[in-house]
C-alpha positions as CSV (number, residue, x, y, z in Angstrom):
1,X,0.0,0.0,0.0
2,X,3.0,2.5,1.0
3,X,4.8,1.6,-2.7
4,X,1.4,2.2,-4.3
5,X,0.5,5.4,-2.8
6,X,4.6,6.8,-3.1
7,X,4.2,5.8,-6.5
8,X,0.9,7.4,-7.4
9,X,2.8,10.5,-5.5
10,X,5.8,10.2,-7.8
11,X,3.3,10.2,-10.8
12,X,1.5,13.6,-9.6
13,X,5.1,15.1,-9.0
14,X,5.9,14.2,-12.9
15,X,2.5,15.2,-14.4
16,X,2.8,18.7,-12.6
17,X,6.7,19.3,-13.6
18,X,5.4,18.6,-17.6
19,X,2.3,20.6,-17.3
20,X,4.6,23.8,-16.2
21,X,7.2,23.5,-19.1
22,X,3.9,22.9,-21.5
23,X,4.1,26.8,-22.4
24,X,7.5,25.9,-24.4
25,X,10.2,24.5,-24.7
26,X,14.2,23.6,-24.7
27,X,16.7,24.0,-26.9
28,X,20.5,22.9,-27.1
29,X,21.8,25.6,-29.6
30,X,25.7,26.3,-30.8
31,X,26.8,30.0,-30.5
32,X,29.8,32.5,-31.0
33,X,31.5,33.7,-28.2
34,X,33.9,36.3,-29.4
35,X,34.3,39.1,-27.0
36,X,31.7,41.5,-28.8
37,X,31.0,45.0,-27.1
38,X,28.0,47.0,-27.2
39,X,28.4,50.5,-28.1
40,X,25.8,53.0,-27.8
41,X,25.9,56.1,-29.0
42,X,29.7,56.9,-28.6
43,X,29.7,54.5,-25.2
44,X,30.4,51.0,-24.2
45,X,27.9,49.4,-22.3
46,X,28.8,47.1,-19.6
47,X,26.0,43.8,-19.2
48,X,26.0,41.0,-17.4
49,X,25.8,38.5,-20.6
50,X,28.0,38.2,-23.3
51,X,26.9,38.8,-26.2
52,X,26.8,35.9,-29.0
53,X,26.1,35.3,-32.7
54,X,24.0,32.5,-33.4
55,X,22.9,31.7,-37.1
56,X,24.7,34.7,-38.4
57,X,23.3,37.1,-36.1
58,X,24.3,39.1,-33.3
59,X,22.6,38.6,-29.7
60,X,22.8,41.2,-27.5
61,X,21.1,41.9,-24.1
62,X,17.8,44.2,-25.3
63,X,17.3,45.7,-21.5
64,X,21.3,46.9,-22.2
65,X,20.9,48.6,-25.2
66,X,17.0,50.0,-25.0
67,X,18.8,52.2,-21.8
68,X,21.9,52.9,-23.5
69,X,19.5,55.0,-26.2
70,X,17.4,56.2,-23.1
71,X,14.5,53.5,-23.6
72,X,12.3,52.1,-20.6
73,X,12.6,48.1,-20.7
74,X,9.9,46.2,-18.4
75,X,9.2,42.7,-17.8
76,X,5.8,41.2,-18.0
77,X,5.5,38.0,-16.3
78,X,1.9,37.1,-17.5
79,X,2.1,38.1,-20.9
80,X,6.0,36.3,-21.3
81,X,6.7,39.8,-22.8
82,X,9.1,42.7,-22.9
83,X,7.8,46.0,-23.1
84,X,10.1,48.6,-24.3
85,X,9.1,52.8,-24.1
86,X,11.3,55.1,-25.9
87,X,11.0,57.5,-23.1
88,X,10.9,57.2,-19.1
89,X,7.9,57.3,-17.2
90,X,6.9,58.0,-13.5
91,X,4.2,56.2,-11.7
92,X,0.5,58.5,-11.1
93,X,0.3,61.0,-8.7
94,X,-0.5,58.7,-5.2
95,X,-2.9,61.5,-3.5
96,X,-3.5,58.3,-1.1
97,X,-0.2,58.6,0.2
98,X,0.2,62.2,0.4
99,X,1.3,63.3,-3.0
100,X,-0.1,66.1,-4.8
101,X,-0.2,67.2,-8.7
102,X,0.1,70.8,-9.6
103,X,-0.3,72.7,-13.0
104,X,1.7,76.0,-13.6
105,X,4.4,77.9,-15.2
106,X,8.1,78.2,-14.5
107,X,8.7,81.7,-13.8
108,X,12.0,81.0,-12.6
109,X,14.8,78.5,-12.4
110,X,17.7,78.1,-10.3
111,X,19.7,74.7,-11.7
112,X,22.7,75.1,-9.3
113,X,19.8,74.3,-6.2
114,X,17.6,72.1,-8.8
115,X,14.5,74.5,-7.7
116,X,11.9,76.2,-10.1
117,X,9.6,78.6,-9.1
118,X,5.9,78.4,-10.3
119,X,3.0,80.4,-11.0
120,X,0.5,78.0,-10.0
121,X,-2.7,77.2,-12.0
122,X,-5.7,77.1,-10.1
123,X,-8.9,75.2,-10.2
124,X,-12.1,73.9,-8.0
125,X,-9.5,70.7,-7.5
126,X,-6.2,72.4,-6.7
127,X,-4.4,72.5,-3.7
128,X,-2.3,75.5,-3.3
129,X,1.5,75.3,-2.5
130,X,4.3,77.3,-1.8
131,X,5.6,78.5,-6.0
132,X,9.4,77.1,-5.0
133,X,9.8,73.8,-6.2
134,X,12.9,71.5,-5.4
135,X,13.2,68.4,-8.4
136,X,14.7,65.5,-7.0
137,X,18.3,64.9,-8.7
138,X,16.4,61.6,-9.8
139,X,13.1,63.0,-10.8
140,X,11.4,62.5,-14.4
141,X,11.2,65.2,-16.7
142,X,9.0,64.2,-20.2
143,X,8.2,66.5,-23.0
144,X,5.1,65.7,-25.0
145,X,3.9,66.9,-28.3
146,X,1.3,65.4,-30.2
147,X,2.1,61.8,-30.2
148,X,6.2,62.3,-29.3
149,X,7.0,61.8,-26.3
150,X,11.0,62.7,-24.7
151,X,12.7,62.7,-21.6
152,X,14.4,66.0,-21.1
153,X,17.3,67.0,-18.4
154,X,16.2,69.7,-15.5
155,X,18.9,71.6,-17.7
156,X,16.6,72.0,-20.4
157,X,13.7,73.4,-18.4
158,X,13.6,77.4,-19.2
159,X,10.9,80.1,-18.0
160,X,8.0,79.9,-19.6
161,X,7.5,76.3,-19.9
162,X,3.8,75.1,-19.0
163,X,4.1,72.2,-16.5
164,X,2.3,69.6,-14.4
165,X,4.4,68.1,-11.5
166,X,4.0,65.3,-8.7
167,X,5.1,66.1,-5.4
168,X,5.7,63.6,-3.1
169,X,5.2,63.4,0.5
170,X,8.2,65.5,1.1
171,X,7.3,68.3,-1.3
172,X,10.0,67.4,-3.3
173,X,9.2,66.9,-7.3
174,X,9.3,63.7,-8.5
175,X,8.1,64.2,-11.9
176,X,7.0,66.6,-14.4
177,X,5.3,66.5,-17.4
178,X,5.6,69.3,-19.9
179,X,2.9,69.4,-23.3
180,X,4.0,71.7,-25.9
């Protein structure tokens, strides 16, 4: 009864381990190794494969180079897909945890402090803060005209620009969105 029940256990075990691998499959291939580097506009880029040529092509990591052009590279686990953005995105304002999104316009800019100051745009929604903004060294800066989207440096902000920004918790700015 023990062997019957230990095997009938071993059989579940193997029936579950084929059902998972079901969605594809292995294969033993034969590459080139030959010390290949990735250069991106003018840079090497470091990765932590090697790249290899396999049926006279070149492999190279995609998460490597889509950031050495300045893309956005995530994984999705459900779909078995990666999802490349040409630009860099920041997550929704979280009002939830204490985050708020202002419109206005940069009436000035000090870059050596990273702070802008703002002529805030009111409506029945807004919540009025002080106009001096400090960006984050690491915040998000994307330019947006009709269907082109860019990340932009803090550099490139001038007076003038139209703006939204999230500010987090802190009051610092996280990210700003700029629609020309």
């Amino acid at each position: 009864m023990k062997k019957a029940l230990l095997i009938l256990f071993i059989g579940i075990i193997l029936l579950l381990s084929a059902t998972s691998f079901a969605g594809g499959y292995f294969k033993r291939i034969d590459v080139l190794i030959n010390g290949t580097r990735i250069e991106v506009n003018g840079e090497i880029i470091e990765t932590d494969t090697e790249p290899f040529i396999y049926n006279n092509r070149t492999f190279v990591p995609i998460r490597a180079v889509a950031e050495g052009i300045g893309c956005e590279v995530k994984w999705d686990n459900s779909a078995n897909k990666v999802i490349i953005n040409k630009y860099k995105d920041f997550p929704e304002c979280d009002y939830l945890n204490g985050e708020k999104f202002v419109y206005g316009m940069i009436t000035k800019i000090d870059h050596k402090n990273r702070t802008i100051e703002i002529e805030q745009h009111i409506d029945d929604n807004s919540i009025e803060i002080t106009p001096i903004l400090t960006v984050k060294d690491d915040a998000i800066i994307i330019l947006q005209r009709n269907d082109k989207v860019m990340n932009i440096e803090f550099e490139d902000l001038k007076c003038g620009d139209v703006l939204g920004a999230v500010i987090d918790k802190n009051g610092m700015v996280r990210g700003i969105i700029m629609f020309i």
